[in-house]
ChimeraX commands (.cxc) that place a marker at each C-alpha (Angstrom):
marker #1 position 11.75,16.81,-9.44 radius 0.5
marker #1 position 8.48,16.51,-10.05 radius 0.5
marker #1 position 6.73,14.13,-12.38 radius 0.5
marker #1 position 3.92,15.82,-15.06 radius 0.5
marker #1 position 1.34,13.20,-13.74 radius 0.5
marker #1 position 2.23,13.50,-10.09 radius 0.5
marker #1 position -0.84,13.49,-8.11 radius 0.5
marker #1 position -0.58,15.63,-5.01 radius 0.5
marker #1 position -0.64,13.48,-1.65 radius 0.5
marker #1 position -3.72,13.74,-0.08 radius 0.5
marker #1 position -5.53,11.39,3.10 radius 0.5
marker #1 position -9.04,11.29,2.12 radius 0.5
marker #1 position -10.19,11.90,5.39 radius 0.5
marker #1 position -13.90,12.50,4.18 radius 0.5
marker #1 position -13.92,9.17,3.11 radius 0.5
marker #1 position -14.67,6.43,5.17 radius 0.5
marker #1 position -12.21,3.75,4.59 radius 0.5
marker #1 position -13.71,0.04,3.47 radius 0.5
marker #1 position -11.94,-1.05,7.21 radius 0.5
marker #1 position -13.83,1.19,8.91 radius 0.5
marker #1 position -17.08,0.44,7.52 radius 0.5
marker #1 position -16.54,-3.40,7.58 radius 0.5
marker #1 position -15.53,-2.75,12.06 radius 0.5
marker #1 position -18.31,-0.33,12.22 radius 0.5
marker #1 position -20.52,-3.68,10.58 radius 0.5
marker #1 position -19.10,-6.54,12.34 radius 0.5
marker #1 position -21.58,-7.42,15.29 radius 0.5
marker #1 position -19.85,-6.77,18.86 radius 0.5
marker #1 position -20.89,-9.98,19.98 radius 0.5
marker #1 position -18.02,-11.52,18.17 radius 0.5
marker #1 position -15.39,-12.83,20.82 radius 0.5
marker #1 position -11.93,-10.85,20.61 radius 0.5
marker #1 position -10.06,-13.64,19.47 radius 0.5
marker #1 position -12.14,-14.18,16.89 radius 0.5
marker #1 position -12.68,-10.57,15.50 radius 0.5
marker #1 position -9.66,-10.00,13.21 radius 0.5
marker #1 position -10.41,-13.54,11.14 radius 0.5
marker #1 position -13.43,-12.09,10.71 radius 0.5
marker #1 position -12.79,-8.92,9.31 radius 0.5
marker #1 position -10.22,-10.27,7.35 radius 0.5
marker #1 position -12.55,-12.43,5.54 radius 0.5
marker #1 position -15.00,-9.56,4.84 radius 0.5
marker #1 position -12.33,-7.21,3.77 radius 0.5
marker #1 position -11.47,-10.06,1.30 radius 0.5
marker #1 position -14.80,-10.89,-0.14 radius 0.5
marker #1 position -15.63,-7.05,-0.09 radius 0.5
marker #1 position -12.43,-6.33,-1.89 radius 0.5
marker #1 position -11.37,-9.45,-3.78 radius 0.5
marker #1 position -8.29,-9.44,-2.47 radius 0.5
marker #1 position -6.15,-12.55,-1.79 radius 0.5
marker #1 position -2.42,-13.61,-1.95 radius 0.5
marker #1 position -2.46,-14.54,-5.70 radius 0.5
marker #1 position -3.98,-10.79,-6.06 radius 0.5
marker #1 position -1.58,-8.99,-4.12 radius 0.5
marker #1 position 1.69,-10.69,-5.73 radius 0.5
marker #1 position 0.01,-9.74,-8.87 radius 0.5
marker #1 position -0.29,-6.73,-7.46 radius 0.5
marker #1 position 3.74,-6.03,-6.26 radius 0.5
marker #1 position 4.89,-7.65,-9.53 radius 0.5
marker #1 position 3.08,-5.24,-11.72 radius 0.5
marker #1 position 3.61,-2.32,-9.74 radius 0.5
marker #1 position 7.19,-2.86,-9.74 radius 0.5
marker #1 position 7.28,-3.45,-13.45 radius 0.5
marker #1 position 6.45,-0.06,-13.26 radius 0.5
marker #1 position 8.36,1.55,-10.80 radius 0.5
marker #1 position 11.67,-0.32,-11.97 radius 0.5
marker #1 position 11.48,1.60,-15.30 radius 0.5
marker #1 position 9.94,4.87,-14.09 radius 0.5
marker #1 position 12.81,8.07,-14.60 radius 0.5
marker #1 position 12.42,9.13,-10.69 radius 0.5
marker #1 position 11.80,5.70,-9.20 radius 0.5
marker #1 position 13.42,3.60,-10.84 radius 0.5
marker #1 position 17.29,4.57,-10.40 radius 0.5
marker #1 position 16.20,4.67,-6.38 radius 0.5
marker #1 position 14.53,1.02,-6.12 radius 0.5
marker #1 position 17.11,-0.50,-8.57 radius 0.5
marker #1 position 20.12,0.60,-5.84 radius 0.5
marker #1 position 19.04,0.01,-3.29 radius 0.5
marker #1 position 16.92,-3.58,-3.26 radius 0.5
marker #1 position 19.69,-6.42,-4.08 radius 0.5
marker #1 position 17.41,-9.28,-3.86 radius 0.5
marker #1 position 14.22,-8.56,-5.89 radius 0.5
marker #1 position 12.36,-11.78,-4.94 radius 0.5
marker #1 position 12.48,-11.36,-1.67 radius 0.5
marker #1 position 11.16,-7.63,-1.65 radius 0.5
marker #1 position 8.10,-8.90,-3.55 radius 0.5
marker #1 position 7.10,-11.75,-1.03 radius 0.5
marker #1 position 8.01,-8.95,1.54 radius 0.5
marker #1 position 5.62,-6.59,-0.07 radius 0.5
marker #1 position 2.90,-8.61,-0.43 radius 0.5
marker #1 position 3.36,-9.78,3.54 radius 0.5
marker #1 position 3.17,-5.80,3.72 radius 0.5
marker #1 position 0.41,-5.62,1.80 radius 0.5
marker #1 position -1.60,-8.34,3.55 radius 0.5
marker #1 position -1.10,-7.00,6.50 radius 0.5
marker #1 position -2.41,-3.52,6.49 radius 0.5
marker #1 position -5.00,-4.36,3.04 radius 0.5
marker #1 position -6.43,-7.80,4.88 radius 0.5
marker #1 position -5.06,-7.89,9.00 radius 0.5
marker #1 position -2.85,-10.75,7.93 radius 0.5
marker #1 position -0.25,-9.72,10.60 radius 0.5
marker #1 position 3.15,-10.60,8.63 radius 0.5
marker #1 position 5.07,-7.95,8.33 radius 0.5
marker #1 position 6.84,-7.22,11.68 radius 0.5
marker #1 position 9.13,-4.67,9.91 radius 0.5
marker #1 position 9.50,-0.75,10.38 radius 0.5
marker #1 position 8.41,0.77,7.49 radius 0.5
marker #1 position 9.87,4.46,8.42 radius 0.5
marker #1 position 12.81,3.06,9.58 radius 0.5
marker #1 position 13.15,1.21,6.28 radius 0.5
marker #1 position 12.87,4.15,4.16 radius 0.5
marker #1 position 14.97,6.41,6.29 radius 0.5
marker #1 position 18.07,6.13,4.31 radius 0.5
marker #1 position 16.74,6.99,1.10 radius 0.5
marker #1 position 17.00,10.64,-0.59 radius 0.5
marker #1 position 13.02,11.06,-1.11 radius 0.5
marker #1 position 11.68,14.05,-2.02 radius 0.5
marker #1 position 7.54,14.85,-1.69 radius 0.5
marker #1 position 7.44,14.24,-5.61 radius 0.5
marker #1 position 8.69,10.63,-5.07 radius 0.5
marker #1 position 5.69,9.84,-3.06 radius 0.5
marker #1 position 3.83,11.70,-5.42 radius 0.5
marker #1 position 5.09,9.59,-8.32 radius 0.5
marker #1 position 4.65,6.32,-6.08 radius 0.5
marker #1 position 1.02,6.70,-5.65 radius 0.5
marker #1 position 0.65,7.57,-9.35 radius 0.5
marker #1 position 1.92,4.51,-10.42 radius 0.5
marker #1 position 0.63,2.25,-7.42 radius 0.5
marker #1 position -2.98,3.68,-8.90 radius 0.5
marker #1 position -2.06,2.69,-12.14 radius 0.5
marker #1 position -1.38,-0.75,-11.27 radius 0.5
marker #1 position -4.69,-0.74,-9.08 radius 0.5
marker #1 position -6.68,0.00,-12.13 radius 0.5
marker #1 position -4.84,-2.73,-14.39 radius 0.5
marker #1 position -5.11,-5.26,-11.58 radius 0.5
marker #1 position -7.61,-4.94,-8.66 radius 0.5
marker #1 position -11.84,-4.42,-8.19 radius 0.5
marker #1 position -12.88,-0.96,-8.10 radius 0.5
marker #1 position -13.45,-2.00,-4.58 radius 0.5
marker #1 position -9.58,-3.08,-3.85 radius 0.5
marker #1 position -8.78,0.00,-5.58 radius 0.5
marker #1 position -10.04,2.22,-2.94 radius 0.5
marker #1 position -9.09,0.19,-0.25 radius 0.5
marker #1 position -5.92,-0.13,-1.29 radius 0.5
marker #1 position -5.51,3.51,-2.06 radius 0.5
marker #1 position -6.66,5.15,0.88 radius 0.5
marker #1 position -3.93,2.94,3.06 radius 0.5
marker #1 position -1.48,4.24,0.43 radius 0.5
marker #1 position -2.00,7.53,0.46 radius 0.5
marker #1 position -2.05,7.21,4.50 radius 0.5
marker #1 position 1.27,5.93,4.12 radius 0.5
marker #1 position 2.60,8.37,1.47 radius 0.5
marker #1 position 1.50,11.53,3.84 radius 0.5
marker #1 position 3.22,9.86,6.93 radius 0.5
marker #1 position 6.29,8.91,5.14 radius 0.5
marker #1 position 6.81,11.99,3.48 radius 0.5
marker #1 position 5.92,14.17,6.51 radius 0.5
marker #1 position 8.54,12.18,8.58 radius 0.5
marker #1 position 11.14,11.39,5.71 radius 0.5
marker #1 position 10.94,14.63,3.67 radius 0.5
marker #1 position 11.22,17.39,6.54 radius 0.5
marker #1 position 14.45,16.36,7.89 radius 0.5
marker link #1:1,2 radius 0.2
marker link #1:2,3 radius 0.2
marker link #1:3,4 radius 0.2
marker link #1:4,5 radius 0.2
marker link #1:5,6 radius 0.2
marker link #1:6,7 radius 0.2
marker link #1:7,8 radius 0.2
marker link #1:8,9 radius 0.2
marker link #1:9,10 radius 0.2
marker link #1:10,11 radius 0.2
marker link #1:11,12 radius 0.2
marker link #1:12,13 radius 0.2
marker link #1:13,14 radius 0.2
marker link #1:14,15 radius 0.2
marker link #1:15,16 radius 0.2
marker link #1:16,17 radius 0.2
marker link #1:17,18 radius 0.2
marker link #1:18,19 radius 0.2
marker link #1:19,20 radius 0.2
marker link #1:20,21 radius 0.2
marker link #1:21,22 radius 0.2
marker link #1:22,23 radius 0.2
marker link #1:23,24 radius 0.2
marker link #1:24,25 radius 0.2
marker link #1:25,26 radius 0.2
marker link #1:26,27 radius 0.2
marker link #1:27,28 radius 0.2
marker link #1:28,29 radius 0.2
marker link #1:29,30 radius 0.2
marker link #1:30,31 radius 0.2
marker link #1:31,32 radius 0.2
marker link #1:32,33 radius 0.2
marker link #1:33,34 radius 0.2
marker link #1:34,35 radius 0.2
marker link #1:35,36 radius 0.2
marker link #1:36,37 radius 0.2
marker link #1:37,38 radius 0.2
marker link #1:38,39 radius 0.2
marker link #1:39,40 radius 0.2
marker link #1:40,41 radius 0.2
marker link #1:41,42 radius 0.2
marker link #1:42,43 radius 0.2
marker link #1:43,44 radius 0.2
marker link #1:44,45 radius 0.2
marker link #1:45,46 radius 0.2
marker link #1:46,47 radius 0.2
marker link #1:47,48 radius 0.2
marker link #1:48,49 radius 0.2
marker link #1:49,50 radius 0.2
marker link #1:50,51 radius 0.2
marker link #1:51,52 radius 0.2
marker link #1:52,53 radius 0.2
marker link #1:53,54 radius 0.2
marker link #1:54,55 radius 0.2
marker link #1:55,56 radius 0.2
marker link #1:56,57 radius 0.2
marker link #1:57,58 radius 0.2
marker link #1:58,59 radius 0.2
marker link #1:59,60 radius 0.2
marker link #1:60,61 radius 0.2
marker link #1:61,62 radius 0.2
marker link #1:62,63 radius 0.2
marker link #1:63,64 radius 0.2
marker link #1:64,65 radius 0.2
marker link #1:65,66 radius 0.2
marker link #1:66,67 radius 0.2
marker link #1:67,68 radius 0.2
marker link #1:68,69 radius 0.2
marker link #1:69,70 radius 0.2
marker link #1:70,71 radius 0.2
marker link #1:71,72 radius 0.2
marker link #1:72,73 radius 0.2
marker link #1:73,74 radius 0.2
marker link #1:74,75 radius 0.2
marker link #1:75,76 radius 0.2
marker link #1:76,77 radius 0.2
marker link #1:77,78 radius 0.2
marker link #1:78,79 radius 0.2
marker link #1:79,80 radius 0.2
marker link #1:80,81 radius 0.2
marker link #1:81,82 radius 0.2
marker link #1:82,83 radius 0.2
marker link #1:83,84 radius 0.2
marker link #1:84,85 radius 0.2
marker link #1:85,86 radius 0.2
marker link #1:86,87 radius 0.2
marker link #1:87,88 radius 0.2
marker link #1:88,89 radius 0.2
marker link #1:89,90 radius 0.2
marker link #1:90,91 radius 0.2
marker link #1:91,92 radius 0.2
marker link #1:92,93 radius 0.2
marker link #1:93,94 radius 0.2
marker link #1:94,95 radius 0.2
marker link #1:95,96 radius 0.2
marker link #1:96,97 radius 0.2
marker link #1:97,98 radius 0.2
marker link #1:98,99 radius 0.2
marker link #1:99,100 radius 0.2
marker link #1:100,101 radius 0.2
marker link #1:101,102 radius 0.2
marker link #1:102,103 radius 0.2
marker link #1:103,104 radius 0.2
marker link #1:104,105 radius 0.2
marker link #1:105,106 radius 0.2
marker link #1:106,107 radius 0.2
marker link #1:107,108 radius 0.2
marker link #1:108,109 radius 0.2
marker link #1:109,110 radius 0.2
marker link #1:110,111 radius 0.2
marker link #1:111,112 radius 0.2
marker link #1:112,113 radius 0.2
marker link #1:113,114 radius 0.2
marker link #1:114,115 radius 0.2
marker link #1:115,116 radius 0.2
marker link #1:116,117 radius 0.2
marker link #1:117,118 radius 0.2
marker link #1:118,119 radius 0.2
marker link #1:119,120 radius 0.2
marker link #1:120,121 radius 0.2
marker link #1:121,122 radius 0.2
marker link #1:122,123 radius 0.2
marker link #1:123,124 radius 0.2
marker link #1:124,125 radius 0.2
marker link #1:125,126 radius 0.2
marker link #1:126,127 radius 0.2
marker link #1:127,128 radius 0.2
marker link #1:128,129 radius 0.2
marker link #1:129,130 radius 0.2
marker link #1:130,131 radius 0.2
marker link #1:131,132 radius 0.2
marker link #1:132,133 radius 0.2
marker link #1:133,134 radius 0.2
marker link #1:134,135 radius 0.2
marker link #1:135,136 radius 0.2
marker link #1:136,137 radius 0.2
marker link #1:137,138 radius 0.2
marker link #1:138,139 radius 0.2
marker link #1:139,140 radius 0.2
marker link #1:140,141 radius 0.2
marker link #1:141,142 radius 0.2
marker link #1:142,143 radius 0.2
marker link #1:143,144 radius 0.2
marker link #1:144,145 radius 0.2
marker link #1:145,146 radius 0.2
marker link #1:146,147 radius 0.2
marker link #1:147,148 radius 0.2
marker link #1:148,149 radius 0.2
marker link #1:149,150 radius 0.2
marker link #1:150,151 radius 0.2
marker link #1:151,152 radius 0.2
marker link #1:152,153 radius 0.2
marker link #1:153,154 radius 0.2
marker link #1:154,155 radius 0.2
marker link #1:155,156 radius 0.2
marker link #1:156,157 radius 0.2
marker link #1:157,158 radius 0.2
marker link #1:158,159 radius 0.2
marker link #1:159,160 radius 0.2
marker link #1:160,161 radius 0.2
marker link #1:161,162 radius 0.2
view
């Protein structure tokens, strides 16, 4: 299966991710404690990102997915309770686009009984840029991409090779 506008997965490793600049800017005089609030709030005023954004964000993209050919059929058996995925998306999303620290869950372990293939992920981050461009800063959209395609290259490396 693969999808006419399926992007191939790639980790832009050249690229330095808007986290990494924002750690590599935050002074080291900042106590511990006190350090992820910090970034947090630059990540969100460099990004624009915030909870009304994100659930935006999820609702779109899943507009989306729901009625893709590939992804669809797969999201649509296999999440029951579609409310609940989105406010558990957007705690995912939080957490690794703004250090929010919700979602306690195991990502790999919650894809592990799917049948995906490389193209799904490939399809996934076509449509999650999609919805990026339709909903986010040109700012977000990098952010939020680079995490995604992170995730995409682990998940499909781990899922995909079994």
């Amino acid at each position: 299966m693969t999808h006419p506008t399926a992007s191939r997965i790639t980790t832009p490793e050249s690229q330095q991710s808007l986290f990494r600049q924002v750690l590599d800017a935050t002074p080291a005089e900042i106590a511990p404690e006190d350090r992820r609030s910090v970034l947090a709030e630059q990540l969100r005023t460099q990004t624009g990102l915030d909870e009304r954004v994100l659930d935006r964000l999820v609702r779109r993209f899943y507009a989306h997915a729901r009625l893709d050919p590939d992804l669809g059929p797969m999201f649509e058996a296999h999440v029951t309770d579609w409310e609940t995925h989105y406010a558990r998306m957007v705690d995912f999303w939080a957490s690794v686009g703004l250090l929010a620290g919700r979602y306690h869950r195991n990502a790999l372990q919650a894809h592990r009984p799917l049948p995906l293939h490389p193209a799904h992920f490939a399809r996934w981050l076509d449509l999650f840029d999609q919805t990026l461009q339709e909903e986010v800063s040109p700012a977000a959209r990098a952010h939020l991409m680079t995490i995604a395609q992170r995730i995409a290259a682990t998940l499909s490396s781990r899922l995909c090779s079994r």
